[in-house]
N, C-alpha and C positions, 0 to 999 in steps of 0.2 A: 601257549599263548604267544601273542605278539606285541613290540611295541611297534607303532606307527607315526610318525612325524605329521601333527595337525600342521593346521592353515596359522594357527599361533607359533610353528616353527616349534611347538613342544613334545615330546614324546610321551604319547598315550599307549598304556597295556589293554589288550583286546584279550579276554579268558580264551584259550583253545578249548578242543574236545576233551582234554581230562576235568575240566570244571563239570562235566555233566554228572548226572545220580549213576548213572550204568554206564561202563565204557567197555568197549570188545577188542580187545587186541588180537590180533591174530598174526598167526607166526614170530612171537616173540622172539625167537632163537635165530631170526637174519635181522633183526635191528642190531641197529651199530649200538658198543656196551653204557656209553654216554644217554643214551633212549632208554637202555633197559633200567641203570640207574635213577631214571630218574621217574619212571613209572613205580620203582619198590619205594622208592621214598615215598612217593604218595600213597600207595597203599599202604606201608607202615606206619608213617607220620600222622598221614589223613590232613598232610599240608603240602604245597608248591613251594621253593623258593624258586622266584625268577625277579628279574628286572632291580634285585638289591632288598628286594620286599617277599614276607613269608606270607603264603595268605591261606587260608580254612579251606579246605573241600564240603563241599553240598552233602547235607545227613537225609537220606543214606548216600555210602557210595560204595558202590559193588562193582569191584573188574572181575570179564570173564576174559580168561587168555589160551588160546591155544599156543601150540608148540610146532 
């Protein structure tokens, strides 16, 4: 995800693509190790932490990952 600085001068979090039910990684093994960590959290966890805040993943959620 991202945060983004509205028109109120406040930072808003926008969910990226791991919020979805299905996500496809491909080529996991040239992601920088900060990327990969943080992809096994979410599939272990079945949570994100970003922006200071832990937030739920979407039931179901299924990665497919090549190598």
């Amino acid at each position: 995800g991202t945060e983004m600085l509205n028109a109120q001068r406040e930072f808003v979090f926008h969910k990226g693509p791991v919020f979805a039910n299905i996500v496809l990684a491909d080529e996991i093994n040239r992601t920088p190790p900060k990327t990969q960590a943080a992809l096994l959290e979410a599939m272990q966890e079945r949570k994100v932490s970003t922006a200071g805040k832990t937030m739920n993943l979407p039931h179901p959620f299924f990665v497919l990952a090549t190598q």
